[in-house]
N, C-alpha and C positions, 0 to 999 in steps of 0.2 A: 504494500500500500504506500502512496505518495500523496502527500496533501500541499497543493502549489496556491498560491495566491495568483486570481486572475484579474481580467477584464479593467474597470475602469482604475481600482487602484493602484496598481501597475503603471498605467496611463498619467495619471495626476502626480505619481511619486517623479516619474520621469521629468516631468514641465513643470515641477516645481511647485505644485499645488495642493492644500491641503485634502486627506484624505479623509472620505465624511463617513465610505463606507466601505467595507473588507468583504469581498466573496474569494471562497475557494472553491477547487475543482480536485475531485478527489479521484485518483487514477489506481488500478488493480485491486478494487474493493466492490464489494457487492452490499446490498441493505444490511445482509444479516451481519456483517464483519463493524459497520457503524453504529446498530444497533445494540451489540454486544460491547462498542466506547462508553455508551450512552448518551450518543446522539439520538436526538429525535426529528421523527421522521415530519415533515410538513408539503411534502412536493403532491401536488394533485394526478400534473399530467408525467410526469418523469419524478425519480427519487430526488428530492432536497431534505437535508436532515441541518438543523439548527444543533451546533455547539453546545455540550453540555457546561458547560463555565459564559463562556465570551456570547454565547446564544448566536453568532455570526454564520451565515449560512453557507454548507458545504452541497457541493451536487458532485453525483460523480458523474466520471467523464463519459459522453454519450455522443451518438452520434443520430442523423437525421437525416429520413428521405421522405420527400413530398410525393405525397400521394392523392392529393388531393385540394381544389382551388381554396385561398382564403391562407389566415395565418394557423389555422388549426389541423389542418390537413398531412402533419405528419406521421411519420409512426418513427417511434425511438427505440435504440440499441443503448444501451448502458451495462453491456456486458463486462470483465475485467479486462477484455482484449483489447478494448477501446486504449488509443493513445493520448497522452497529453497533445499530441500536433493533429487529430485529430477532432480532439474537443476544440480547440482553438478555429480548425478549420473551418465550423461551422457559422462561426460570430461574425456581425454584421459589418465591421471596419477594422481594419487593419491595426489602427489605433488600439482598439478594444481586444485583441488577438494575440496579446502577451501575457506570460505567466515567469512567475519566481517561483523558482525552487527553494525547498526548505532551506540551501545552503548560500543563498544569494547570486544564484546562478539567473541571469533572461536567461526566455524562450521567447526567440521571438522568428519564428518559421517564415511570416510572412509580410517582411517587414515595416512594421509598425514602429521600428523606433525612427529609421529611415523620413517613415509621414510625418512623424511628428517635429523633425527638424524643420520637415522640409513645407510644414503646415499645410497638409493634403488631407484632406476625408476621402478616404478609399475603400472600395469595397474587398474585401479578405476574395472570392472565389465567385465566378457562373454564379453558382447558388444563391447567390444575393437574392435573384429575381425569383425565388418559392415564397420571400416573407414579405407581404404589403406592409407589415408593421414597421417593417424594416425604412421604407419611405418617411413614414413620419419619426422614426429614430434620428436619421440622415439630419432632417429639418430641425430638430433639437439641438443636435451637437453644433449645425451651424450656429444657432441662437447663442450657443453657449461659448464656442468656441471665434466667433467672427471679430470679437475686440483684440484678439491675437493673431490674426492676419491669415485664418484658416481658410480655406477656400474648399469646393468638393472640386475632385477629379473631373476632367473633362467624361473619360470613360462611364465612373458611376452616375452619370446625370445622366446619362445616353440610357442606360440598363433601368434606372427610374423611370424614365419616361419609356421603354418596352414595356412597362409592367402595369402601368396606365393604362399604355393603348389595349393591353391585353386584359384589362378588364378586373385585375387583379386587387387594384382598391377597392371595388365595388364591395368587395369581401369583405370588408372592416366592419367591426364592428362599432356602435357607437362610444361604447363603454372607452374602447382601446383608444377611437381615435382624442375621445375629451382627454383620457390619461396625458397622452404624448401632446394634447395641443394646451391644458392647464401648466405643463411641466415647460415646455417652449414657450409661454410667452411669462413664465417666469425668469425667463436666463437672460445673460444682461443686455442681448441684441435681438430680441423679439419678431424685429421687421425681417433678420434674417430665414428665420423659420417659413414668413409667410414669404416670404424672395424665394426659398427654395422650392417651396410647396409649387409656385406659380411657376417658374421654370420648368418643372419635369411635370406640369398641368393637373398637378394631382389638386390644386387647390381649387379647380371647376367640379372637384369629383367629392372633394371631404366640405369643402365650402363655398358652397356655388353664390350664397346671395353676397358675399366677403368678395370673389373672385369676379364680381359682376359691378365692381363700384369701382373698379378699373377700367380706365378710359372715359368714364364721368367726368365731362367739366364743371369748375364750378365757378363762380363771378371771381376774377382778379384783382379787383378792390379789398376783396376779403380773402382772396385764398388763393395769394403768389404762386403757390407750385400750381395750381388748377385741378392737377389730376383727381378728382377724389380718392383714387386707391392709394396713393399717393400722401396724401392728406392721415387715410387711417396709418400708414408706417410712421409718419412723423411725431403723432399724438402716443403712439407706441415708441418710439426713441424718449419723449420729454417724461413720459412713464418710466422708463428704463432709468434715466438719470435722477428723478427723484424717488426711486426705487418704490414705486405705487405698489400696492398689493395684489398683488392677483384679479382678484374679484375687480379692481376698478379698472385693468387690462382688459378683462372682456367685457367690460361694459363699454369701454371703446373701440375693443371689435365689434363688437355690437351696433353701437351709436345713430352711425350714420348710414344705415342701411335701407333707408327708405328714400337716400338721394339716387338708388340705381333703379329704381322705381318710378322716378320723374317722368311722364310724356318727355321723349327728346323736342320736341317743340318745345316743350317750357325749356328748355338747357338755354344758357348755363344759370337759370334761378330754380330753386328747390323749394317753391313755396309751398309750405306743408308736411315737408320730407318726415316732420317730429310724430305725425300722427300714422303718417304712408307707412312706417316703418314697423309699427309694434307687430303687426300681424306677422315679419320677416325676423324680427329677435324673439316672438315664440314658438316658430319654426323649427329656428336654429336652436333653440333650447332644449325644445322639444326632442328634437333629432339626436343630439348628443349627450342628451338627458345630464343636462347641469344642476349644480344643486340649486336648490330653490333662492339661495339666499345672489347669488349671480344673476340667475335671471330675474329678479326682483331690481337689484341697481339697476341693468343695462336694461329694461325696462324706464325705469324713470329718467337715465340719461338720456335714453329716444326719445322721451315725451317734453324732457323740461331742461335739456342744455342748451338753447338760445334763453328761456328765461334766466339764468345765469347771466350769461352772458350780458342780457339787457338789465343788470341789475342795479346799475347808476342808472336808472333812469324811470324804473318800477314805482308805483306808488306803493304807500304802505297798504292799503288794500288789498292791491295785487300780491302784494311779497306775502299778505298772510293767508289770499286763498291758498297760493304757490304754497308754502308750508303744509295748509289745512290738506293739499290736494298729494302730497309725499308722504301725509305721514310722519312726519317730522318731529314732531310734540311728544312721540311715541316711539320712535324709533331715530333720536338724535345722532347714533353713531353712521347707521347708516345716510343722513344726511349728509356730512361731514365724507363720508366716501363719495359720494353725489357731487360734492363739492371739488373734492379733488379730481374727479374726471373730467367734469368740466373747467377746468384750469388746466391740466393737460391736450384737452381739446384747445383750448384758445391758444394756447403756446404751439400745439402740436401744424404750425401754418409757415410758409418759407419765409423765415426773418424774424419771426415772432418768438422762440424760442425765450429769451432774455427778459423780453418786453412785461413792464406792470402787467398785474389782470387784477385792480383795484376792486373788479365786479365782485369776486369774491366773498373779500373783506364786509363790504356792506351789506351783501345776503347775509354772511356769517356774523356781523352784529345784531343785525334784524331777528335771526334766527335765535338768538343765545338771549338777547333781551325777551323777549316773546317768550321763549322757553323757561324763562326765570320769575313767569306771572305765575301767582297765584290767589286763591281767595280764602279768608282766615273766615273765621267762624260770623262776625256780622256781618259779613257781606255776604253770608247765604242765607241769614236771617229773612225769612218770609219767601224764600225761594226755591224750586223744586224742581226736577227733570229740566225740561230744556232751558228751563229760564234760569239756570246756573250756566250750564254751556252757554246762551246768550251775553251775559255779567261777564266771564270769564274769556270770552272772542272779543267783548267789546275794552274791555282789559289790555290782554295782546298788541289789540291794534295802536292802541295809545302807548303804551310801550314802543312798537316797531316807528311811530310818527318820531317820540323823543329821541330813537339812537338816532333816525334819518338826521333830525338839527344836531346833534351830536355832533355827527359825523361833518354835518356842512361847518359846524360853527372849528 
């Protein structure tokens, strides 16, 4: 038996990067030889046995032939004949396709330390083209890796795109693809993910109404680059640099989805786009089955990120249906992400980056005043059901009027 450290941490020790998480590959062992360690066993479709002390997860080494379309469709060997260059052989980039021996020996068969000088994403073998997951694997590591000057192979974009045309994404599941695409537009270059997706056209296939607001113009008064698809990678970079959370990343994938919707007679105005849209971010929610609490923002950022935006100029009326109409009163923290999407949004425009978005601020006073009303005990005296919620709206609103002088004085 051999127990080799593989895949990404190998990878990260190499380039100098911290290492967040250890797998092993365990070679001339069978279950009953790890179960008698006291590992335990957790693997559904192949043996993985978790670490009796470190709990770190060990597989042993197997190997894979497709027999069938989609990423499920193989049958495995994990016999003891299986080789460590073997096991390697079947991993999705070269990169990933090293392993250390107990004695501090690489393995590196198919050279992956080579890519990694040479910042290449490459595919390990043919084989590539049995795993569609493996497409949206590709588009991660881009996201991840693109701040470091990595580029994918001419070859493997070619082999991506055969596997398009062949019909091979259609196979994905949803579950798989939200995994790989929550996990990519978490990594520091977001637009790269959806750059790659779009190049090898897999992103007409996993996200068509996203892949469809490319080539949208929109007015150049407001929105220098023009392109709409355009527009969603930039608001995804100004996300990236103030390291937005997840959940407000797709709500700007989300966003603006109701501008590829426009009658092209109306182009380049999008009047309406906020409402064209919601029915296309419950689509896409739907389809990739996000958690509720995602598609809840990126819902309200389709509906209500130009009023943000117009928010120097809002009455206080307006700013407390806008509240009363989010939720707000009730759910503050997610306004607060609400908020940050739409400052991402306005920065997210060619030249805007840098630039104030004072609109903010002044929602976000309006908001926190407003949310700091209350009513103490005689001021509900002789009042009941709605005529407290009445008392308590017309409260708010005088609140939200004083920060407005507030804020002008």
């Amino acid at each position: 038996m051999e127990i080799c450290l593989v895949g990404g941490a190998v990878r990260d020790e190499l380039l100098g990067r911290p290492v967040k998480e250890r797998d092993w590959v365990v070679v001339g062992a069978t279950p009953e030889d790890l179960e008698a360690r006291g590992f335990r066993a957790v693997g559904r479709d192949f043996p993985v046995f978790l670490h009796p002390e470190t709990n770190e997860e060990h597989a042993l080494a197997r190997l894979e032939r497709k027999v069938a379309p989609g990423y499920r469709g193989f049958t495995t060997d994990f016999a003891p004949r299986v080789t460590l260059e073997q096991d390697l052989a079947r991993r999705d980039l070269t990169i990933n396709a090293m392993a250390r021996r107990a004695d501090g020996t690489l393995v590196d068969p198919y050279g992956g330390r080579a890519d990694l000088a040479a910042r290449v994403l490459r595919h390990v073998s043919p084989a590539f083209v049995e795993d569609p997951v493996r497409i949206l694997r590709v588009a991660r590591f881009a996201a991840r890796f693109a701040p470091l000057g990595f580029r994918i192979a001419p070859e493997t974009l070619a082999l991506m795109r055969s596997m398009v045309d062949a019909g091979e994404v259609d196979a994905l599941v949803a579950e798989r693809v939200w995994r790989e695409l929550e996990r990519a537009l978490d990594e520091p270059a977001p637009r790269a993910a959806l750059e790659t997706l779009r190049a090898c056209d897999a992103l007409r296939v996993v996200l068509p109404e996203v892949d469809a607001l490319f080539g949208v113009p929109q007015r150049a008064e407001w929105h220098p680059e023009i392109d709409t698809g355009e527009h969603l990678l930039l608001t995804l970079d100004v996300a990236a640099t103030r390291a937005a959370p997840g959940i407000v990343r797709y709500a700007l994938l989300a966003h603006d989805l109701g501008k590829a919707l426009t009658p092209r007679d109306e182009w380049p105005r999008h009047h309406g786009h906020e409402t064209r849209g919601l029915a296309a971010i419950e689509s896409l929610s739907d389809r990739l089955r996000v958690p509720q609490e995602h598609r809840e923002l990126a819902l309200l950022a389709g509906r209500f990120h130009t009023h943000v935006h117009r928010g120097l100029e809002l009455r206080a009326s307006t700013l407390l249906e806008f509240f009363e109409a989010a939720d707000a009163f009730r759910r503050p923290a997610r306004f607060d992400a609400l908020l940050e999407t739409c400052e991402c949004d306005a920065r997210g425009r060619l030249g805007f980056a840098t630039r104030p978005y004072p609109q903010r601020a002044r929602v976000a006073a309006a908001h926190t005043a407003a949310l700091g009303v209350t009513l103490d005990a005689a001021e509900r005296t002789g009042l009941a059901g709605p005529a407290i919620g009445a008392k308590l709206r017309l409260k708010r609103l005088a609140a939200i009027e004083a920060a407005a002088r507030g804020a002008a004085s």
